[in-house]
N, C-alpha and C positions, 0 to 999 in steps of 0.2 A: 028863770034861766040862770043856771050856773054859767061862770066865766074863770077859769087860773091861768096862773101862769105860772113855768116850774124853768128854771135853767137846770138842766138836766145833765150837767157836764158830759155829756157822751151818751148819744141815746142805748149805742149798743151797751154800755157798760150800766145804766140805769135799768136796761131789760134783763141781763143776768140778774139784777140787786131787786126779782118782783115791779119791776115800774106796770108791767100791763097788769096784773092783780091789783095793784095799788091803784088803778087807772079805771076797774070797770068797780071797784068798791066806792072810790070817788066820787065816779060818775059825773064828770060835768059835761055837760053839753056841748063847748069845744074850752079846746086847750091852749095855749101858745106855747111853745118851747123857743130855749135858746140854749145855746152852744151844744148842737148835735152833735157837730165832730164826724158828721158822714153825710154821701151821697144817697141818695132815695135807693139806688141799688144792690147798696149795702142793707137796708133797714129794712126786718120781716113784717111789709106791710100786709100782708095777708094775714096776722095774728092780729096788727093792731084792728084791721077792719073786724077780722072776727070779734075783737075785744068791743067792739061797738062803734068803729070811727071808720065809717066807710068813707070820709070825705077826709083825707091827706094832702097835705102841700107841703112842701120841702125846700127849701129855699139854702143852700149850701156856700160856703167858700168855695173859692178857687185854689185857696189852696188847700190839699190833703189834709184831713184830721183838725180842722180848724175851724171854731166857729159856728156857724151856720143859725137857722130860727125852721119854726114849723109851725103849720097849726092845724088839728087835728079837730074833725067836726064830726057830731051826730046829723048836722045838719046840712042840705047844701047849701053852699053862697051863691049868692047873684053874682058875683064879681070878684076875682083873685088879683091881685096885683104883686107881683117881687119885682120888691127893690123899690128903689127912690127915684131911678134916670140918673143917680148921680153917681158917674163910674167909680170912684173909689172909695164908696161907702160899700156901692152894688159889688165889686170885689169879695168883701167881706162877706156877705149875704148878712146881715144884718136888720134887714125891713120885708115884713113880709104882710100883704092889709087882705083881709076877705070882707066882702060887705055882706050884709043881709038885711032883710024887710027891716027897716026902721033902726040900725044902725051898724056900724064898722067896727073889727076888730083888728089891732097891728099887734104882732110882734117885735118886739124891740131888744134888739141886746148892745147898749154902747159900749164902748169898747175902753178896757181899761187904761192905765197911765201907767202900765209898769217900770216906765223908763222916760227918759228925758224925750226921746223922737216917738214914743207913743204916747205920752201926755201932751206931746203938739199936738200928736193926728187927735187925741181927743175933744181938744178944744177946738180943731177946728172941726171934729163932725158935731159938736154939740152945735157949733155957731150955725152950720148950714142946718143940721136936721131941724131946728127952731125956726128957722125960714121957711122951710120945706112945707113945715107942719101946719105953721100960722097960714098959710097960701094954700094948702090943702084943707083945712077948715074948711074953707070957704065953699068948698062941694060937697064937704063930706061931714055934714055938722054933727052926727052923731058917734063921736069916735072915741072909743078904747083901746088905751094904748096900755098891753101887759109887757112887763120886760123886766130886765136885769138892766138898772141903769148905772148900774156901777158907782153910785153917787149914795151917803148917808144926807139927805137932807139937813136934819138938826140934831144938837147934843143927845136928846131923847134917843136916837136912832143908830147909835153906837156906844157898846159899852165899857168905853175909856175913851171918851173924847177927848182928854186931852194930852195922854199919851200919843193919840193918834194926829194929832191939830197939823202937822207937817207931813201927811201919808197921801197920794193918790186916793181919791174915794171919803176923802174928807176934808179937803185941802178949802180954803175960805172961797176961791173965785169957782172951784163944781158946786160946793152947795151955794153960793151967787147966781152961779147959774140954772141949776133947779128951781132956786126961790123965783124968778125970774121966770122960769119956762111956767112956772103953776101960775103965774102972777096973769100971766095971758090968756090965765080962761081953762086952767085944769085944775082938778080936783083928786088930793091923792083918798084914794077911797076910806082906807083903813082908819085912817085916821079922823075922818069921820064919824067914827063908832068908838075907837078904840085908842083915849089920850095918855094911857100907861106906856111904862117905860120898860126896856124889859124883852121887849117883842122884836125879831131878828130872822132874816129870813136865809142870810148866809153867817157862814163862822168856818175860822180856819181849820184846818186839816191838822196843825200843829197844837200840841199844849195840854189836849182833850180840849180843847174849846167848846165842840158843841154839848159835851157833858157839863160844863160847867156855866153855858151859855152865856159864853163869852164871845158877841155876835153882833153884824152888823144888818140894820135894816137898806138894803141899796136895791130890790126888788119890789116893784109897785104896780099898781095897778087902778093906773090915771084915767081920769073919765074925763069928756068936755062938760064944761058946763051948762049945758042944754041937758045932758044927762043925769045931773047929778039926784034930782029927786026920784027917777027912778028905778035908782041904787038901792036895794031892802038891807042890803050886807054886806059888808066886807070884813076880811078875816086871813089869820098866818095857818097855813097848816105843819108846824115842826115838827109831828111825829112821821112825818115822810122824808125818806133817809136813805133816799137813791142818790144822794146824789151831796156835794158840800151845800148846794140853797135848798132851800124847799118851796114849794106852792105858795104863792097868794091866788087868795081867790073874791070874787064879785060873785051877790045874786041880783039880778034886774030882772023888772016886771015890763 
């Protein structure tokens, strides 16, 4: 079974740029998305279904053009959940979990630190969503969490780390805190297959960046560790260019 996850800055703008061509050549089984940037009512789900995903969930901000996760299934789930219960994560639309026979899938998009009052709200959704998660284990032990976590784990994972060592998204107490969130029992997939350097799943819009892949790895695709042996794959997809990230993706048996 395929598993990705693509922050797709804008699904309408990723569906102009081929995303649903790109999406039934792919073919994964289900998808997660983050930062839609629309309401289910905007988004021509009647292609996506024809594209293969008759099962849609939508999960949005509140506020307009902002935000939002999805996840898109060949399969149906037993179980859909939005949100966390925690109102001002659930605001954002940020968490979105579908269960199925023998394990869980979330969409995750945290939320960047562009600024002084959004690096609060960062740290404090990192601190609750870690609570959240380690307490939801506890029913849900088979879980994959795909997302944009806005976070470069280690030096490997950014290419200028130390231009960057003072930026949002690289700063020593995010990747503290990632080191920390894996430290509890997750596994970042890719990197169980794949210890090169190199490999980047976002890159700026300025510079020619990603021509010159000059890029940041901050999109993962974390599994519990009850899961991890039966992980076959993981892997970057950068020749998909709808969007500033591209795809990672999971195969599980």
């Amino acid at each position: 079974m395929k598993i990705l996850s693509y922050n797709v800055n804008g699904i309408r703008a990723a569906i102009t740029k081929g995303f649903l061509d790109w999406l039934q050549a792919a073919n994964p089984d289900i998808i997660c998305l983050q930062e839609i940037k629309a309401v289910e009512s905007q988004i021509p789900t009647l292609e996506i279904s024809a594209a293969g995903y008759p099962y849609q969930y939508y999960y949005p901000a509140q506020k307009k053009g902002y935000s939002g996760v999805a996840i898109l299934s060949k399969i149906e789930p037993k179980n859909v959940i939005f949100g966390t219960g925690i109102p001002y994560m659930d605001d954002e639309g940020r968490n979105l979990r579908a269960d199925f026979d023998g394990f869980s899938v979330m969409s995750l998009y945290l939320p960047s630190g562009t600024n002084i009052d959004r690096l609060s709200h960062k740290f404090q959704y990192m601190d609750d969503f870690r609570i959240y998660i380690n307490e939801l284990r506890k029913s849900i032990p088979n879980l994959i969490i795909g997302g944009d976590y806005n976070i470069c784990h280690q030096a490997i994972d950014i290419h200028d780390p130390i231009r960057n060592a003072k930026v949002s998204g690289f700063l020593p107490e995010e990747r503290e805190w990632l080191d920390g969130f894996m430290k509890d029992g997750w596994v970042d997939t890719f990197r169980m297959f794949n210890p090169e350097p190199h490999n980047y799943s976002w890159w700026s819009y300025r510079a020619n960046a990603r021509n010159n892949n000059k890029g940041w790895r901050i999109d993962y695709m974390l599994v519990d560790d009850a899961m991890k042996d039966r992980v076959k794959r993981a892997y970057i997809l950068p020749e998909a260019k709808h969007s500033d990230h591209c795809p990672v993706a999971i195969e599980i048996e």
